[in-house]
C-alpha positions in Angstrom: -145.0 4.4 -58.2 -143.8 1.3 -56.0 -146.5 0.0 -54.0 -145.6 -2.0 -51.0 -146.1 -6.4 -51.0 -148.7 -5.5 -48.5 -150.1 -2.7 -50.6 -149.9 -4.7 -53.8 -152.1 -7.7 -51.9 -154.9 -5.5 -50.9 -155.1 -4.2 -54.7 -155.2 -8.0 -55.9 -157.9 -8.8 -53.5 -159.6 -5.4 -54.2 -159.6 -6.5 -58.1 -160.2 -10.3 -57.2 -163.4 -9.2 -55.1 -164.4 -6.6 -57.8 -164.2 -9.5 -60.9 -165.5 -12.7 -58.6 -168.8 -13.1 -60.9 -166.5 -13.2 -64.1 -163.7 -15.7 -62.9 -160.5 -13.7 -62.7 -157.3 -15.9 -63.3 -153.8 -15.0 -62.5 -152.9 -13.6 -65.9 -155.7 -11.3 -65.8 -155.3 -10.0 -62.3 -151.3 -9.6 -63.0 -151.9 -7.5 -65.6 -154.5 -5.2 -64.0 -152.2 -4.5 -61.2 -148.4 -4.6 -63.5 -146.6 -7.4 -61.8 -145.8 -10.7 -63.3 -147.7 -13.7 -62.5 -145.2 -15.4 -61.4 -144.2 -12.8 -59.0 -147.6 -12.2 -58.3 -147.9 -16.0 -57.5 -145.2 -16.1 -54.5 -146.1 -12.5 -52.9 -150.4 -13.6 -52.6 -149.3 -16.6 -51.5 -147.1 -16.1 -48.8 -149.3 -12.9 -47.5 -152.8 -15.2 -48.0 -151.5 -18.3 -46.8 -153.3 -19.8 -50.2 -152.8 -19.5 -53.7 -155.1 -16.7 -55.3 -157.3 -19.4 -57.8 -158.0 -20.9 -53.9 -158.7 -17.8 -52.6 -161.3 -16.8 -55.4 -162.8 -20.2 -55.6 -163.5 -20.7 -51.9 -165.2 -17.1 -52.3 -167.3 -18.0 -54.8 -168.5 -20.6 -53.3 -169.1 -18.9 -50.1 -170.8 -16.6 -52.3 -172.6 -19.9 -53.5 -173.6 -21.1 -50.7 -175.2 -17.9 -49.5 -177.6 -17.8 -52.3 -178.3 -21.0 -51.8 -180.2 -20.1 -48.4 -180.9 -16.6 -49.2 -182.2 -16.9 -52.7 -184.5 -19.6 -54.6 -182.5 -19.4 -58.0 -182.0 -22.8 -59.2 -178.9 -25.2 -58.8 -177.7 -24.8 -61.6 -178.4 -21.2 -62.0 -176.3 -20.5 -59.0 -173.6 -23.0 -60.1 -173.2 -21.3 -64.1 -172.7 -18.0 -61.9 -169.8 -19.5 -59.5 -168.3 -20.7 -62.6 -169.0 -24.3 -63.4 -170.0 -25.6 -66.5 -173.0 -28.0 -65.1 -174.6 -28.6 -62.0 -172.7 -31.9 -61.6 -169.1 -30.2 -61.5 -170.5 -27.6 -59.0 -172.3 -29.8 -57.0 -168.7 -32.1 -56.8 -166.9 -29.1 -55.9 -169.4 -27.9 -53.0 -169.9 -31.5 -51.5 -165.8 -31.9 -50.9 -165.9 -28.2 -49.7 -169.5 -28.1 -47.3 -169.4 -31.9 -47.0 -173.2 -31.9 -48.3 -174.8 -31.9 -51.5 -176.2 -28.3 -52.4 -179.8 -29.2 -52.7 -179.4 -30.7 -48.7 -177.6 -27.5 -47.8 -180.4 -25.5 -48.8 -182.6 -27.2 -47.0 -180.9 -27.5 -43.8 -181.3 -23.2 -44.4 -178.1 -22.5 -42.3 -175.4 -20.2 -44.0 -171.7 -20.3 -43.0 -168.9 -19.0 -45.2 -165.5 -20.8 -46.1 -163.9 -17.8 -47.0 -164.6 -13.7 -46.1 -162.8 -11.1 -48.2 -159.2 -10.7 -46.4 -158.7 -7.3 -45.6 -155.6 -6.7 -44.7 -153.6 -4.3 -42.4 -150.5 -1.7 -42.7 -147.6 -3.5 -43.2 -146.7 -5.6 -39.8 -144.2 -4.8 -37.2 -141.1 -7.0 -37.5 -141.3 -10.2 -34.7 -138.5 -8.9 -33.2 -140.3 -5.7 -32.6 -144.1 -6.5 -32.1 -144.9 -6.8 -28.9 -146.5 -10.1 -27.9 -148.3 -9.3 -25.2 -151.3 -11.5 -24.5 -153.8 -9.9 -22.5 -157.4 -11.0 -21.1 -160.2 -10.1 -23.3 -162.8 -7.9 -22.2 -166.5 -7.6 -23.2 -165.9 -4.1 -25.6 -163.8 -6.3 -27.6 -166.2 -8.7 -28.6 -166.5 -6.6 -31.8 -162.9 -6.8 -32.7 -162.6 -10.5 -31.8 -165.3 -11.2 -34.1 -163.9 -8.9 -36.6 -160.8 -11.0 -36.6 -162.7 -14.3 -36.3 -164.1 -13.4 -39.9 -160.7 -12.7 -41.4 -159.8 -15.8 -40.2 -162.8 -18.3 -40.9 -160.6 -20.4 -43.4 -159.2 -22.0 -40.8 -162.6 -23.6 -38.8 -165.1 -26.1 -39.8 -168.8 -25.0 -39.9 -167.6 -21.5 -38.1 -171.6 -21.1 -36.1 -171.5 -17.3 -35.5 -174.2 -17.4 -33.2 -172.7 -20.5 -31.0 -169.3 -18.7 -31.4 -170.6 -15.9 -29.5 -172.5 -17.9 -26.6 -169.2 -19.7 -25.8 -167.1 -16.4 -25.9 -168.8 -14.9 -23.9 -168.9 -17.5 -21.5 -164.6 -17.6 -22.0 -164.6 -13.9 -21.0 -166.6 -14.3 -17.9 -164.1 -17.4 -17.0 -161.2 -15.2 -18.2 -160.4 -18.0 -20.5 -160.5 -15.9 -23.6 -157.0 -13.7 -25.0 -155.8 -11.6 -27.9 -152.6 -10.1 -29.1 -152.1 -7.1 -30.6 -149.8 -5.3 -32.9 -150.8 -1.9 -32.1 -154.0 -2.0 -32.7 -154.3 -4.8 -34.9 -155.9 -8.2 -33.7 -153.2 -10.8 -34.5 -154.0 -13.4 -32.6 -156.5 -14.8 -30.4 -157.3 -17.8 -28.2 -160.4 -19.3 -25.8 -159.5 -22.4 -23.9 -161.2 -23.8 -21.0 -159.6 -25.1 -17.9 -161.7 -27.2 -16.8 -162.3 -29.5 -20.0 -158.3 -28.7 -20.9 -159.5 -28.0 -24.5 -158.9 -25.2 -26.6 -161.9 -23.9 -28.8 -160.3 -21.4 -31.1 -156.6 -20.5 -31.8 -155.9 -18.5 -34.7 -153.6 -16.0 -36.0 -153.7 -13.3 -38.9 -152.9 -14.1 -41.9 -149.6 -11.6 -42.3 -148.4 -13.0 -38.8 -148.5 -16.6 -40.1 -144.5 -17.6 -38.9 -144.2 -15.4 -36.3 -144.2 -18.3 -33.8 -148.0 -16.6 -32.2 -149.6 -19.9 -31.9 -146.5 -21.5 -30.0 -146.4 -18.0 -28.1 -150.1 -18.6 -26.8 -149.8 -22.7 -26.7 -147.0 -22.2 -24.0 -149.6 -19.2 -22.2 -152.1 -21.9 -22.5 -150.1 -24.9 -20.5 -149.1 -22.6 -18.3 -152.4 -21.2 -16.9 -152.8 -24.6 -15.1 -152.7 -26.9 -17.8 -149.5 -28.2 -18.3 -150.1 -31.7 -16.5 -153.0 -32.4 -18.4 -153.7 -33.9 -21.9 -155.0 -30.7 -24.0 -157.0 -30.9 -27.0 -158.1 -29.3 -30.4 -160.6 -30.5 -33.2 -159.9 -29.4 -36.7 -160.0 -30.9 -39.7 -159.8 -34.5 -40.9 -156.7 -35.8 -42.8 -157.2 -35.1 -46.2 -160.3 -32.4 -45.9 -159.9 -30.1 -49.0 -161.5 -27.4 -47.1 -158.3 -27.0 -44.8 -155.9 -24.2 -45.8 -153.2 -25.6 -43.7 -154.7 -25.3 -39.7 -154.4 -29.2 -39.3 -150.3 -29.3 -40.4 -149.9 -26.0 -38.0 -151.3 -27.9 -35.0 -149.3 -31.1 -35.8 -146.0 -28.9 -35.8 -147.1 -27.8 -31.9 -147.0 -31.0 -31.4 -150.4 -32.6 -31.4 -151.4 -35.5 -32.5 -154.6 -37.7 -34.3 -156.9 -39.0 -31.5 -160.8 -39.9 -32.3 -162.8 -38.5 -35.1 -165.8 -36.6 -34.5 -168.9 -34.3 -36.1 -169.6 -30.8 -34.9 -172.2 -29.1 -36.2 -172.9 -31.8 -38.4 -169.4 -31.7 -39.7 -166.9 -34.1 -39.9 -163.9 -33.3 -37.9 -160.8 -35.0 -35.6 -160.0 -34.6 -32.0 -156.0 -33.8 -31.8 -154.3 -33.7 -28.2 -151.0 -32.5 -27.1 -149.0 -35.1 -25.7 -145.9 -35.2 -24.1 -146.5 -31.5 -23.1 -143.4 -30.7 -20.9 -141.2 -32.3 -23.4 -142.7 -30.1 -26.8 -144.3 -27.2 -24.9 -141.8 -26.5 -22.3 -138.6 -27.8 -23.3 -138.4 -29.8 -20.3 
């Protein structure tokens, strides 16, 4: 039986998820699903947006990290089961991932994930054919917008689920906060604020990655009364091995490197969009 690229995906992840204590590598996973790694390679790559050894090692170490908080196993312990032959090589690893040591993420007690399992939908409507309309969101989809912000947690530093849902609900009130749909699929979604002309989240599915949906709600965004004013972002700093490509995307739109900052004790850079009429509106 053929399976579809999107079908084939979800039984990678499905074996990926199922194998994550014993280190799956792409010759393995290949074989359990009868495609070539090489083939393999391309199709998780351009559905995930990252590689599949990146996509298991950013799980484990979410996975990692949560039993760091949750459990008192020891260091090293924790760092044999994520795979790593010593504490040292874990602890390496986690610092250049978390941007603290393991033993002061433990104490500070807060869990946050770099990665959620990716579960993917149906295959996706073509761009031509998806409609792209961006509509306000209301307070019964707060479950679906959160639903979507964990598919796409890769892309934000320190993602605070609890601070994330005091400041969308505050966007919703505002009418500040928007979604797009492909039927019924979250595929993007955006929360600015007019009065501080920044935007606090912009993200868009992994399987719409391309379609043009962040440029689609950028130009929404200037236009709801921002497009004389310098609008801004934070993401991550140059070089962060934690970012899956969300600091390149916003460069493409046209931002640019401004101050660097910490949020949530997390270092980060403030990006703003300059010359808006010029890149946004083609003025």
């Amino acid at each position: 039986m053929k399976y579809s690229m999107t079908e084939t995906v979800m039984a990678v992840i499905a074996y990926a998820e199922s194998h994550l204590s014993e280190k799956p590598d792409l010759e393995e996973v290949s074989a359990a699903v009868c495609y070539s790694k090489y083939y393999l390679h391309r199709m998780v790559t351009k559905t995930l947006g990252m590689t599949l050894h990146d996509y298991i090692r950013r799980r484990r170490l979410t996975e990692a990290a949560r039993l760091l908080v949750c459990s008192q196993k020891p260091i090293l312990e924790i760092a044999l089961a994520a795979g790593y032959e010593s504490q040292q090589a874990f602890t390496g690893i986690f610092k250049s991932m978390y941007k603290q040591s393991p033993l002061k993420y433990r104490e500070n007690g807060k869990f946050y994930p770099l990665q959620l399992r990716f579960c993917l939908c149906g295959a996706p409507s073509r761009p031509d054919a998806m409609t792209q309309n961006i509509a306000c969101v209301t307070p019964e989809e707060i479950p679906d917008w959160m639903e979507f912000a964990a598919l796409v947690i890769d892309g934000f530093p320190c993602f605070e689920e609890a601070e994330h849902l005091r400041r969308l609900a505050y966007h919703i009130e505002q009418k500040q906060a928007w979604i797009m749909r492909d039927k019924h699929t979250v595929v993007g979604a955006a929360a600015f604020s007019r009065q501080a002309a920044s935007i606090d989240f912009l993200a868009v599915h992994p399987q719409y990655r391309g379609y043009g949906i962040e440029k689609t709600f950028l130009d929404f965004i200037v236009r709801s009364g921002l497009a004389d004013r310098e609008i801004s972002i934070t993401t991550f700093r140059d070089g962060d091995r934690a970012d899956t490509g969300q600091r390149v995307a916003y460069k493409r739109l046209g931002f640019v490197g401004a101050e660097l900052l910490t949020e949530f004790g997390y270092p980060v850079q403030r990006l703003v969009l300059q010359s808006k009429r010029e890149v946004i509106l083609g003025v």
